[in-house]
ROSE-4610 file (N, C-alpha, C; in Angstrom, 1 decimal, always signed):
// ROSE-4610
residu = [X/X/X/X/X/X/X/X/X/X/X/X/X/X/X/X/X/X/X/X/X/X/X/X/X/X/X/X/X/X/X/X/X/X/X/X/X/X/X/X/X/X/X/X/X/X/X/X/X/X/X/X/X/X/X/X/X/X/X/X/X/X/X/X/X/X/X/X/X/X/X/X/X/X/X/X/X/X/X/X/X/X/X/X/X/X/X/X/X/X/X/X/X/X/X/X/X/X/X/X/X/X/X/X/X/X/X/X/X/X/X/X/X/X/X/X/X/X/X/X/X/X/X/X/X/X/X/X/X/X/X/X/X/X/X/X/X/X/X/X/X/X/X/X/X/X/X/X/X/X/X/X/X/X/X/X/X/X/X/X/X/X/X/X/X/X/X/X/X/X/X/X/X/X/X/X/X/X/X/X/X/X/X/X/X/X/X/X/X/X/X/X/X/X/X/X/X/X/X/X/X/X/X/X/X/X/X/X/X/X/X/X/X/X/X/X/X/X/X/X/X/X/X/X/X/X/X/X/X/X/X/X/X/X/X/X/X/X/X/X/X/X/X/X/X/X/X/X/X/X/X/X/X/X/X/X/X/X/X/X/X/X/X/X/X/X/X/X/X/X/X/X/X/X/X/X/X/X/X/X/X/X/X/X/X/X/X/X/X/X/X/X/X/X/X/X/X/X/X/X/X/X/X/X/X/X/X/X/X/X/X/X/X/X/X/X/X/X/X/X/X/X/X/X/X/X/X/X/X/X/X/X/X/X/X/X/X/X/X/X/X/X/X/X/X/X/X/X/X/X/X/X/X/X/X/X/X/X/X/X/X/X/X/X/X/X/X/X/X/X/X/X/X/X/X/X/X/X/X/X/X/X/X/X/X/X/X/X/X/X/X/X/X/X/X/X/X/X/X/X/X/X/X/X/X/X/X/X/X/X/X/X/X/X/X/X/X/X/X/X/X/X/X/X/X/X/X/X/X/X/X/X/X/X/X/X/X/X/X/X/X/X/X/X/X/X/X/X/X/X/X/X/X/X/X/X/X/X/X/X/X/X/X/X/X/X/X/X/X/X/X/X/X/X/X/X/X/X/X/X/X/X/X/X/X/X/X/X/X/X/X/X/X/X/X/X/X/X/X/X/X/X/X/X/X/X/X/X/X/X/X/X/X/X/X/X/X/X/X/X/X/X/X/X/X/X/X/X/X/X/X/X/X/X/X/X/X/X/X/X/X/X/X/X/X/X/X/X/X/X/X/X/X/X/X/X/X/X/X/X/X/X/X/X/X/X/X/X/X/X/X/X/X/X/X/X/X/X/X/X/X/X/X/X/X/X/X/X/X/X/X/X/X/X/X/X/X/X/X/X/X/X/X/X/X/X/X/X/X/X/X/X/X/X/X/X/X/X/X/X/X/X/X/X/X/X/X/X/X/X/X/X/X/X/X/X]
num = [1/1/1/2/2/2/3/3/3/4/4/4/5/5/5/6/6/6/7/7/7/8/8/8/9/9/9/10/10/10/11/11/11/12/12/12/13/13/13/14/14/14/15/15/15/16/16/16/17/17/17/18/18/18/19/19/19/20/20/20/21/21/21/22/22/22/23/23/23/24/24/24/25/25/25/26/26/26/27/27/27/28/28/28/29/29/29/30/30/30/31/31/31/32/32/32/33/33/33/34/34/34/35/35/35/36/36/36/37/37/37/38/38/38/39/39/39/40/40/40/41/41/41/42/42/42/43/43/43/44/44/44/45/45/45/46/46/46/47/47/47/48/48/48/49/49/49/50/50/50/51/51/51/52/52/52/53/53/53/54/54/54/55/55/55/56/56/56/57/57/57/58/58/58/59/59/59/60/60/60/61/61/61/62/62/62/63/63/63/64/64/64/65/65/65/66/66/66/67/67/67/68/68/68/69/69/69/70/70/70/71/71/71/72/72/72/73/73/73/74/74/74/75/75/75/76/76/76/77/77/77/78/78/78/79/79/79/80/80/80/81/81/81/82/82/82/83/83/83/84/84/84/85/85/85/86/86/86/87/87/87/88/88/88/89/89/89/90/90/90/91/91/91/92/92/92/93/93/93/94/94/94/95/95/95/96/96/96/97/97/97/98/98/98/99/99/99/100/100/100/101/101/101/102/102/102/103/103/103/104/104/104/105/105/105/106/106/106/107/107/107/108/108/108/109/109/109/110/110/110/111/111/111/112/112/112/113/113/113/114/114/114/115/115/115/116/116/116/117/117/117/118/118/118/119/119/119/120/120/120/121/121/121/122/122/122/123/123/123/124/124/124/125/125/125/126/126/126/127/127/127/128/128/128/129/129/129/130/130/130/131/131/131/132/132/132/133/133/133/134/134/134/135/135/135/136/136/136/137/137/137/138/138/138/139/139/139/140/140/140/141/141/141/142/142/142/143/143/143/144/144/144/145/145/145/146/146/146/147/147/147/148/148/148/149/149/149/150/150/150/151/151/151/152/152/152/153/153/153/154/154/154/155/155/155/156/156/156/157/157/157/158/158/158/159/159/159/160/160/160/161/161/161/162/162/162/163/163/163/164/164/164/165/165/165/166/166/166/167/167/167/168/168/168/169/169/169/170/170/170/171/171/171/172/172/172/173/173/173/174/174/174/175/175/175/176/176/176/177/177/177/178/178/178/179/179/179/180/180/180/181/181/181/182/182/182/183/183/183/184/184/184/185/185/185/186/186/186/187/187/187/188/188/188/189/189/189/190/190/190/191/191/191/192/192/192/193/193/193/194/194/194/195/195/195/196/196/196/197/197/197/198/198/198/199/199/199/200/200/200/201/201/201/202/202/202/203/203/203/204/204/204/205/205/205/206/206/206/207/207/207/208/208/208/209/209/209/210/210/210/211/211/211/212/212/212]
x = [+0.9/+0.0/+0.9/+0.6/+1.3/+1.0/+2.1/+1.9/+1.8/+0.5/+0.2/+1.1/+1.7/+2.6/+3.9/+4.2/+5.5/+6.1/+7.5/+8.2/+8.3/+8.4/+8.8/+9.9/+10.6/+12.2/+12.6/+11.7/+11.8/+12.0/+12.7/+13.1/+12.0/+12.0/+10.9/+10.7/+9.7/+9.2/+9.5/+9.6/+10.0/+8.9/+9.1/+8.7/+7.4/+6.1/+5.0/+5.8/+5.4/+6.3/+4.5/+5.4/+3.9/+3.5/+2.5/+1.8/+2.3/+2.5/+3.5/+2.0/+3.1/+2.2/+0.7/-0.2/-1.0/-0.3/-0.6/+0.1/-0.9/-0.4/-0.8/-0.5/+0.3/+0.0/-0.3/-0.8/-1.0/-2.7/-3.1/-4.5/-5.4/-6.4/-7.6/-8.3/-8.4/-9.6/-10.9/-11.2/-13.4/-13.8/-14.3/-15.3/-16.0/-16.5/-17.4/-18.9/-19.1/-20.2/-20.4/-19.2/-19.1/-19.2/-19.9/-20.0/-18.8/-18.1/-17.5/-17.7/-17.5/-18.0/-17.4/-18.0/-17.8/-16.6/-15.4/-14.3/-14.6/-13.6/-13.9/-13.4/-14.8/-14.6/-13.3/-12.7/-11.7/-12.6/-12.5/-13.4/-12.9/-13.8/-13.7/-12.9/-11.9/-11.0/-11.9/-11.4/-12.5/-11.2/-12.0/-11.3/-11.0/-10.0/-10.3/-11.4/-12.0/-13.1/-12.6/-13.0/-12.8/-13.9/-13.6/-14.6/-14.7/-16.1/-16.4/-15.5/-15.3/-14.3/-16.0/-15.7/-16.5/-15.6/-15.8/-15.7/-14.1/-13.5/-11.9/-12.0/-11.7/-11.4/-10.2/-8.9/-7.7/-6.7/-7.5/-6.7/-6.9/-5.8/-5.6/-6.7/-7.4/-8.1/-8.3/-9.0/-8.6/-10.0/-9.6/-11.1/-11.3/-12.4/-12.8/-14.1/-14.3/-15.7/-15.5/-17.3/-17.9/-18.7/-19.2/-20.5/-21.3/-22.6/-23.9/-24.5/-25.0/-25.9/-26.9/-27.9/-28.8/-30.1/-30.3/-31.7/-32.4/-32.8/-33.2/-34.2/-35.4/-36.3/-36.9/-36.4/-36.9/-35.6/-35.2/-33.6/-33.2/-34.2/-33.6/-33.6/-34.6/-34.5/-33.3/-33.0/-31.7/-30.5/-30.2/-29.6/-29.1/-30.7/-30.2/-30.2/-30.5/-30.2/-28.8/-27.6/-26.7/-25.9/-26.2/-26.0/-25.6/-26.7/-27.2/-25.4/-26.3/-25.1/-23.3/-22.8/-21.7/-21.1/-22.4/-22.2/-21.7/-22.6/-22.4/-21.1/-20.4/-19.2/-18.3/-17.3/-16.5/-15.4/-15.3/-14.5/-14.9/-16.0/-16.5/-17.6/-17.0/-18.5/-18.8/-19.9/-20.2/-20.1/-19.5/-19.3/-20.2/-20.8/-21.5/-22.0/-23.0/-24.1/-24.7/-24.6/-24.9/-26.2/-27.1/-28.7/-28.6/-30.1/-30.0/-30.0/-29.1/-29.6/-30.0/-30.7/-31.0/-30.5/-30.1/-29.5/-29.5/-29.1/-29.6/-28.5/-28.7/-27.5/-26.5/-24.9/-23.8/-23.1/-22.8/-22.4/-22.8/-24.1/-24.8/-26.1/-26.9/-28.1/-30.0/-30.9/-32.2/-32.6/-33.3/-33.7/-33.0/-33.2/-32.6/-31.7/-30.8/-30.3/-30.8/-30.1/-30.2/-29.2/-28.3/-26.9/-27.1/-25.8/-25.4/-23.8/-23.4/-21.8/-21.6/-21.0/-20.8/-19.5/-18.8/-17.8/-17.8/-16.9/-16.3/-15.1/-14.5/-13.7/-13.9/-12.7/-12.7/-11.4/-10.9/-10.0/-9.5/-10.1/-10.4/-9.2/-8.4/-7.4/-8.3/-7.2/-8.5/-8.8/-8.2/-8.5/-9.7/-9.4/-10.2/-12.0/-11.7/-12.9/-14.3/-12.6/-13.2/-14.1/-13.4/-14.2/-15.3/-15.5/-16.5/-18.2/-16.9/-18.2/-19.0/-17.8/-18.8/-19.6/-19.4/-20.2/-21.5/-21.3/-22.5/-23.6/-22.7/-23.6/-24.2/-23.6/-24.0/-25.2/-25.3/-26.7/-27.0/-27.2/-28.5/-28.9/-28.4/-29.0/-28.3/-26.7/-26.3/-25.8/-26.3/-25.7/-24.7/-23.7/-23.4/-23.7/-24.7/-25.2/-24.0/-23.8/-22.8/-22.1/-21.4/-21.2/-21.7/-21.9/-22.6/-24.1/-24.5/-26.0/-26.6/-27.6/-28.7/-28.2/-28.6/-28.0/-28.4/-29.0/-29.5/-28.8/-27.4/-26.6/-25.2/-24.6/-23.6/-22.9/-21.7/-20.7/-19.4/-18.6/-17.5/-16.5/-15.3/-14.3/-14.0/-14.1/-13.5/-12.2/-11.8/-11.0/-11.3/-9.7/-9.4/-8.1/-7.8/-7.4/-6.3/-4.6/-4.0/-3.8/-4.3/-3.9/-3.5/-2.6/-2.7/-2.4/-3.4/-3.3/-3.5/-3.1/-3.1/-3.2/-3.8/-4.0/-4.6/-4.9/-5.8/-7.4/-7.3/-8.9/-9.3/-8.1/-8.3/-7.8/-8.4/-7.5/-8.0/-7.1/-7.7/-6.1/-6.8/-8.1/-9.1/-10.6/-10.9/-10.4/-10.5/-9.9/-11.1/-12.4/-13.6/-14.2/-13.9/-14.8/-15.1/-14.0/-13.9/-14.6/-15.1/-15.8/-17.7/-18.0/-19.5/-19.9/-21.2/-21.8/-22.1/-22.6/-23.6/-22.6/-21.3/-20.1/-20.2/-19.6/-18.8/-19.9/-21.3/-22.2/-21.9/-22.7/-22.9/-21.8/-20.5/-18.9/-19.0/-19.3/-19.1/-19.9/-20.8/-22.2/-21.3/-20.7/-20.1/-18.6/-18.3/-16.5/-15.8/-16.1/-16.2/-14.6/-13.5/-12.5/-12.1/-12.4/-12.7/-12.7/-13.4/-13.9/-13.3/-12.4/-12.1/-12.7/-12.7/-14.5/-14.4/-13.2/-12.6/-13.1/-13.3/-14.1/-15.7/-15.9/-17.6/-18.1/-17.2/-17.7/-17.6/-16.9/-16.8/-17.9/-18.5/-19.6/-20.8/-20.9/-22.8/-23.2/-22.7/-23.8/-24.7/-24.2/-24.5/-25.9/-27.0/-28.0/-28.0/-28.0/-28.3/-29.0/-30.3/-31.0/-31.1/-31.3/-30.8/-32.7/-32.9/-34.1/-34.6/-33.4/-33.9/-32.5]
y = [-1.2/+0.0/+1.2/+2.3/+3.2/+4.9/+5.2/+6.4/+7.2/+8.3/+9.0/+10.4/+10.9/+12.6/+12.2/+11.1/+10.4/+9.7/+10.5/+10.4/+9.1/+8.4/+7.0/+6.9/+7.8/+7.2/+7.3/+7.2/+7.2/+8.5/+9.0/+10.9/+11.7/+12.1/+13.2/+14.2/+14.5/+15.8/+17.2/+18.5/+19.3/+19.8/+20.8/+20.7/+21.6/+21.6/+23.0/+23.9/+25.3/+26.5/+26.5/+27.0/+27.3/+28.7/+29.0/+30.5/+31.5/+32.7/+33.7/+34.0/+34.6/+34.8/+36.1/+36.3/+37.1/+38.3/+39.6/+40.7/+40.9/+41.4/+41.5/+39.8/+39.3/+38.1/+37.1/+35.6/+34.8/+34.8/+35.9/+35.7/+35.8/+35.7/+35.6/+36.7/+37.3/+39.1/+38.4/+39.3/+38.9/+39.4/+38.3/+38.4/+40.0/+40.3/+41.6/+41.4/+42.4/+42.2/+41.6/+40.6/+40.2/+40.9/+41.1/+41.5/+41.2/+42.1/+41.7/+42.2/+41.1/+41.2/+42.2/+42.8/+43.8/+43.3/+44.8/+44.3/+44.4/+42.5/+42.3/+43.8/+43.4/+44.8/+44.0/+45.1/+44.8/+44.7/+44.0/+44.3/+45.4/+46.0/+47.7/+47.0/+48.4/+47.7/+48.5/+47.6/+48.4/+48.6/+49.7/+50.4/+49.3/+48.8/+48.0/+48.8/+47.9/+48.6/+49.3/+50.0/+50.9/+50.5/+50.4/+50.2/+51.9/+51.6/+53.7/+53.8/+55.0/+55.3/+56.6/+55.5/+56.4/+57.3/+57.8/+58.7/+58.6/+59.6/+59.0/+59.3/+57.9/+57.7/+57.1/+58.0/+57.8/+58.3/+59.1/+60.1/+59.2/+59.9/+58.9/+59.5/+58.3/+58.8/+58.2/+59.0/+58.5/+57.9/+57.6/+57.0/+58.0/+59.0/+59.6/+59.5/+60.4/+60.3/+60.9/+61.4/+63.0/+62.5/+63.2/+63.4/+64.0/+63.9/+64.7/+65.1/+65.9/+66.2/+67.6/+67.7/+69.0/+69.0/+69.9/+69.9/+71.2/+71.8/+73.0/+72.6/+72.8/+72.8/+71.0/+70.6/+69.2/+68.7/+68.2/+67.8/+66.3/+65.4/+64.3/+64.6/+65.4/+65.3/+65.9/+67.0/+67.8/+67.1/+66.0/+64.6/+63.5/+63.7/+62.4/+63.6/+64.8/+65.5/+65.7/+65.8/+66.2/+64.8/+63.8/+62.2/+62.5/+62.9/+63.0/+64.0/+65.0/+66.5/+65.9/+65.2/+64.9/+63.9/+63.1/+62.1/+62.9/+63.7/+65.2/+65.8/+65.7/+66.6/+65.9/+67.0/+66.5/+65.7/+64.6/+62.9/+63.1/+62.6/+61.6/+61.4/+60.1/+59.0/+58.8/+58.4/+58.2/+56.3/+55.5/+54.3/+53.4/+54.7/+54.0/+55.0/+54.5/+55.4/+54.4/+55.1/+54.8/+55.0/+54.2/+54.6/+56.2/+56.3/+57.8/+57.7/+58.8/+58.8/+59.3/+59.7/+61.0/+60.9/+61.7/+62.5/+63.6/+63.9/+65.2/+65.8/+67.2/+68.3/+67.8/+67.9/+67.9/+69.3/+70.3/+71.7/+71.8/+72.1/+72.6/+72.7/+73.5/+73.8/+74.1/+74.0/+73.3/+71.9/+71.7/+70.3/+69.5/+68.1/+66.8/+67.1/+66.6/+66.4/+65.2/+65.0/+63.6/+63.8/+62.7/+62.6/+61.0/+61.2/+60.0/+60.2/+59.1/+59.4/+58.5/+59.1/+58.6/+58.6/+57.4/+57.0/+57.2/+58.1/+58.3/+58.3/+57.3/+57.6/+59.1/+59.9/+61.3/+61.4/+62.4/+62.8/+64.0/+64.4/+65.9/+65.8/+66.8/+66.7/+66.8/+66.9/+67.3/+68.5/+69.5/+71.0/+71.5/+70.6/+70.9/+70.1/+69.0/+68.2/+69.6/+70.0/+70.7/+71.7/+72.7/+73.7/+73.5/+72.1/+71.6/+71.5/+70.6/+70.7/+72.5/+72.6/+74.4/+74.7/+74.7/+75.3/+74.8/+73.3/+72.6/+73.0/+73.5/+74.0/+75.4/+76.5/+77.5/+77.6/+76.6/+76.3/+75.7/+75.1/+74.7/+75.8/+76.7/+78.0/+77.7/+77.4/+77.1/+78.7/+79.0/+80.4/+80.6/+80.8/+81.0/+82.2/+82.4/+83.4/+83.4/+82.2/+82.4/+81.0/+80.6/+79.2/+78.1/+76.9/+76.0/+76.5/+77.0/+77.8/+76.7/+76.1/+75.3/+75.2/+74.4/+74.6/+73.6/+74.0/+73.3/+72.4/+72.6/+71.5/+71.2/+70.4/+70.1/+69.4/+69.8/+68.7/+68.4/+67.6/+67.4/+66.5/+66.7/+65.8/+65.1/+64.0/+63.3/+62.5/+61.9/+61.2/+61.5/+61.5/+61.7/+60.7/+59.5/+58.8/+58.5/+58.6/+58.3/+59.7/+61.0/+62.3/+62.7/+63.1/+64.2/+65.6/+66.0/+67.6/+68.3/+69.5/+70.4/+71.8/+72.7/+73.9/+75.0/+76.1/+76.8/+76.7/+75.7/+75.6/+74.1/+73.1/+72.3/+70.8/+70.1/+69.0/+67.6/+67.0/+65.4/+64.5/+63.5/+62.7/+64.5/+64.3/+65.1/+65.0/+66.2/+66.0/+65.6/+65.7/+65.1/+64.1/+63.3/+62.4/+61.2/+61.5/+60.0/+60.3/+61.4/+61.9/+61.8/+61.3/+61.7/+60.3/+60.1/+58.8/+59.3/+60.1/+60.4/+60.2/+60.4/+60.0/+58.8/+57.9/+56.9/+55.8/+56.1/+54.6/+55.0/+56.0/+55.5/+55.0/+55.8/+55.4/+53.7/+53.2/+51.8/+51.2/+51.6/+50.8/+50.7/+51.4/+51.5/+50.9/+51.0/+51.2/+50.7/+49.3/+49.0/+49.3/+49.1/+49.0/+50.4/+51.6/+53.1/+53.0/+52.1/+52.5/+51.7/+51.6/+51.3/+50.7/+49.7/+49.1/+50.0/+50.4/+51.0/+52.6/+53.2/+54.2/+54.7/+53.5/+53.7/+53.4/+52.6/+52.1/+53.7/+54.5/+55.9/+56.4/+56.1/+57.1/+56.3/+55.5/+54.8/+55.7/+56.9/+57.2/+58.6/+58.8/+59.4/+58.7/+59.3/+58.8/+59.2/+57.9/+57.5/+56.8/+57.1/+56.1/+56.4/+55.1/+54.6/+54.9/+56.0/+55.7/+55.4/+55.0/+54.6/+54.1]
z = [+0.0/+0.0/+0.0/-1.0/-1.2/-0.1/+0.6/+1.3/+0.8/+1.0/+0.2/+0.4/-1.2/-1.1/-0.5/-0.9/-0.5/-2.2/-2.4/-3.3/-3.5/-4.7/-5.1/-4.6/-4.5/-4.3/-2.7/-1.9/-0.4/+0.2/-0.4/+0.3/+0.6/+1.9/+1.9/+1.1/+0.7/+0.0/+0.6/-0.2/+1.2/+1.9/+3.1/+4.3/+4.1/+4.1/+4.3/+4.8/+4.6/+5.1/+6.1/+7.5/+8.5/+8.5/+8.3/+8.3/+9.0/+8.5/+9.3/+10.5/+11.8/+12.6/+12.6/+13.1/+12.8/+13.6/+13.3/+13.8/+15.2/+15.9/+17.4/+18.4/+18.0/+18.8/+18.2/+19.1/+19.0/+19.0/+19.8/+20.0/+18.9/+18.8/+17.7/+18.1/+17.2/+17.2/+17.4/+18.1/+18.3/+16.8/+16.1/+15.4/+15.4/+14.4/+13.9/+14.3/+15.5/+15.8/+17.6/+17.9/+18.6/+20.5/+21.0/+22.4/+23.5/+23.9/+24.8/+25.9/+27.4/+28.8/+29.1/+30.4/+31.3/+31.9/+32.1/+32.7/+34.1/+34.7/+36.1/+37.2/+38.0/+39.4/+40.5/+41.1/+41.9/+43.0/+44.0/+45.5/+46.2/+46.5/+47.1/+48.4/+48.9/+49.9/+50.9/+52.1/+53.5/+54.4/+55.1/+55.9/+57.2/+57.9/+59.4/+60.4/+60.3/+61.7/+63.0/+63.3/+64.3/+65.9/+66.8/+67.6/+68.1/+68.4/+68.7/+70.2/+70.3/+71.3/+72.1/+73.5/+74.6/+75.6/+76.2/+77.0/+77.7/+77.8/+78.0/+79.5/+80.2/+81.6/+82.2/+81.3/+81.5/+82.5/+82.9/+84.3/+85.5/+86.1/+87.4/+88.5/+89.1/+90.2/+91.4/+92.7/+94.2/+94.7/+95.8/+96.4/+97.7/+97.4/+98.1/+99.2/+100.1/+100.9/+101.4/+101.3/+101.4/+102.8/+103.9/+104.0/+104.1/+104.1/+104.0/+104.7/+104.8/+106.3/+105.9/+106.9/+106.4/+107.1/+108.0/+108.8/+108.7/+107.5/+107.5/+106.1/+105.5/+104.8/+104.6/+103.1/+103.2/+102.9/+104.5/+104.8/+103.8/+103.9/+103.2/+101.7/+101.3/+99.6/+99.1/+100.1/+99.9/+99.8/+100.7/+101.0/+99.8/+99.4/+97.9/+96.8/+96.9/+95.4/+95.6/+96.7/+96.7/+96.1/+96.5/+96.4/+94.4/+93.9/+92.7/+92.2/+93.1/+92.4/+92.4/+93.2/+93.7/+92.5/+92.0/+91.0/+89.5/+89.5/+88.4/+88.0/+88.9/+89.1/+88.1/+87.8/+86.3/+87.2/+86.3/+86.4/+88.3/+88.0/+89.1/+89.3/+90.1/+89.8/+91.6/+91.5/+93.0/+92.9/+93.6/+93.8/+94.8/+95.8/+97.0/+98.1/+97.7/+98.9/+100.1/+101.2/+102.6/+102.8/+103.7/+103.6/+104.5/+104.7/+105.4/+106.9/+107.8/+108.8/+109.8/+110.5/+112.0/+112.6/+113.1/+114.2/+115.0/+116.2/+116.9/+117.0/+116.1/+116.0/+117.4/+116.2/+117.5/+117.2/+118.4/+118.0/+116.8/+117.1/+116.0/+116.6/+115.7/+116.2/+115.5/+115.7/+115.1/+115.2/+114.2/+114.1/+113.9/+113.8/+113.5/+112.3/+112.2/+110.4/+109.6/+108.5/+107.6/+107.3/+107.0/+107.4/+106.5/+105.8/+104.7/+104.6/+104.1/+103.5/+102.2/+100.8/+99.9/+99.4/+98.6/+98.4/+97.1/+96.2/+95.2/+94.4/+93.2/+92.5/+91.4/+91.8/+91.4/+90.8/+89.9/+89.1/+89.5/+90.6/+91.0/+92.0/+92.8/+93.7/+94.7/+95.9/+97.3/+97.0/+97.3/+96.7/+95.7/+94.3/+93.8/+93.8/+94.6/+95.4/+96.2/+97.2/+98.0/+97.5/+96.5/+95.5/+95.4/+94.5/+93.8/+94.7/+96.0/+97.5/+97.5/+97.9/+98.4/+97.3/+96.0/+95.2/+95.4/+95.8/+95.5/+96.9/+97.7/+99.2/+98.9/+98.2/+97.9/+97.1/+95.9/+94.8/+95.4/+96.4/+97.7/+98.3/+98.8/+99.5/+100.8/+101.0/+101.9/+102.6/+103.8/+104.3/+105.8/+105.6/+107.3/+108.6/+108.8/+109.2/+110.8/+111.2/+112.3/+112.5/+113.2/+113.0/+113.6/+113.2/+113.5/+113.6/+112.1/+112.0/+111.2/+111.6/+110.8/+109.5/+108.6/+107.1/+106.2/+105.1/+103.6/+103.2/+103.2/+102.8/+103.7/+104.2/+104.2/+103.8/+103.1/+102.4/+103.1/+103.8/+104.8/+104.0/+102.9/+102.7/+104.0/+103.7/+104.9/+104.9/+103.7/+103.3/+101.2/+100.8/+99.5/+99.8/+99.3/+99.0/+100.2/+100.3/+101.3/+101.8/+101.3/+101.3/+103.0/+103.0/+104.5/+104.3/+104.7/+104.8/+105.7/+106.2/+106.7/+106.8/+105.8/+105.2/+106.2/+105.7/+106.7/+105.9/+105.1/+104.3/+104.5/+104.9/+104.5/+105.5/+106.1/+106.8/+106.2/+106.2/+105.8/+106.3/+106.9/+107.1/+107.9/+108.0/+108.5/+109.8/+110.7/+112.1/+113.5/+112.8/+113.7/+113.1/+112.3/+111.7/+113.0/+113.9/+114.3/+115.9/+116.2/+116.8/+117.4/+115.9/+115.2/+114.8/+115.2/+115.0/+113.2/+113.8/+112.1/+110.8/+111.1/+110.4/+110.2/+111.2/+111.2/+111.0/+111.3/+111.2/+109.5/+109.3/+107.7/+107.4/+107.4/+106.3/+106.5/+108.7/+108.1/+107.2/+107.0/+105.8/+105.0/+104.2/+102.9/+102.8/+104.2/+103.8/+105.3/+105.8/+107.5/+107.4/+106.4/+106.6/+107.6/+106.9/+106.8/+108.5/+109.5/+110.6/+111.7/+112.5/+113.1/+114.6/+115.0/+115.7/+117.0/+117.7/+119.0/+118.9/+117.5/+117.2/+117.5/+116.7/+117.2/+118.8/+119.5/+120.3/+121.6/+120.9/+121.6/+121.0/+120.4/+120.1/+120.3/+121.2/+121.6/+121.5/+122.5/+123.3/+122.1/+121.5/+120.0/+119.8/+119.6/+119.1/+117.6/+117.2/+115.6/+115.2/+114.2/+113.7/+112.2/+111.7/+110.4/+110.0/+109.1/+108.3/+107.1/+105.8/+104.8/+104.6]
């Protein structure tokens, strides 16, 4: 059987010449008419999430305690709005409030008081604590007509953190805290560390009752 385009005399024939290349490449043009797809979208880049940023409570702060007291119009409401006001005050928070309690003016004079003590982390120094207190006695309608005069509000630093002071405005630890039932019951509610048991047991005779 004879192979076909093969010389009788066994020698190959010469070689096809292969098609010169098409100009632009190897690739094949789209046809006329031919639609071509939409070029692919890159995925939009996202920003890393951010978690929202609250309130900056980066400043260093102390553990303070106020007390309260007040026997002149409506003594307890005055009591828990100050409770409220103290909480208000720039960088600070109130941490712990003591129930309310009666008492019968000590050097001092009128009616019964309401008497509380509240424990606060503050940013505030003592100094500037202090400020903060008076202002808050004065927008009560707090007045000194003489000393130890009846009064809308009382506010007492008693303790600002390990501070010791001695000013002509200012002492801490206070210098009577440890004196005064109306002190020392509430602070223990809140803070027994704060109270020393050999303390209170000087002040039985202090009438104190616990009303709310």
């Amino acid at each position: 059987m004879s192979t076909p385009n093969r010389p009788k005399d066994g020698k190959p024939g010469p070689k096809a010449k292969a098609a010169p290349p098409r100009a632009g490449g190897g690739a094949k043009p789209p046809s006329a008419g031919a639609k071509s797809g939409p070029p692919a979208r890159r995925a939009p880049t996202r920003a890393p999430s951010r978690s929202p940023r609250g309130p900056r409570e980066d400043y260093p702060t102390a553990q303070a305690f106020i007390a309260i007291g007040a026997n002149l119009g409506d003594a307890e409401a005055a009591v828990k709005a100050a409770m409220a006001d103290i909480g208000a005050l720039q960088r600070t928070v109130v941490t712990a409030r003591s129930s309310l309690y009666r008492s019968e003016p000590v050097d001092a004079e009128g009616p019964d008081f309401i008497n509380a003590v509240v424990a606060v982390r503050t940013g505030l120094d003592a100094e500037q604590l202090l400020v903060a207190l008076q202002r808050l006695e004065v927008l009560a309608g707090r007045e000194r007509p003489f000393p130890n005069a009846p009064r809308t509000l009382d506010l007492d630093l008693l303790m600002h953190g390990n501070s010791v002071i001695d000013t002509p405005t200012l002492t801490l630890p206070h210098p009577r805290m440890r004196e005064r039932a109306f002190v020392l019951k509430p602070l223990a509610e809140i803070a027994p560390d704060k109270v020393p048991r050999a303390a209170l047991a000087r002040v039985t005779g202090q009438v104190v009752k616990r009303i709310v």
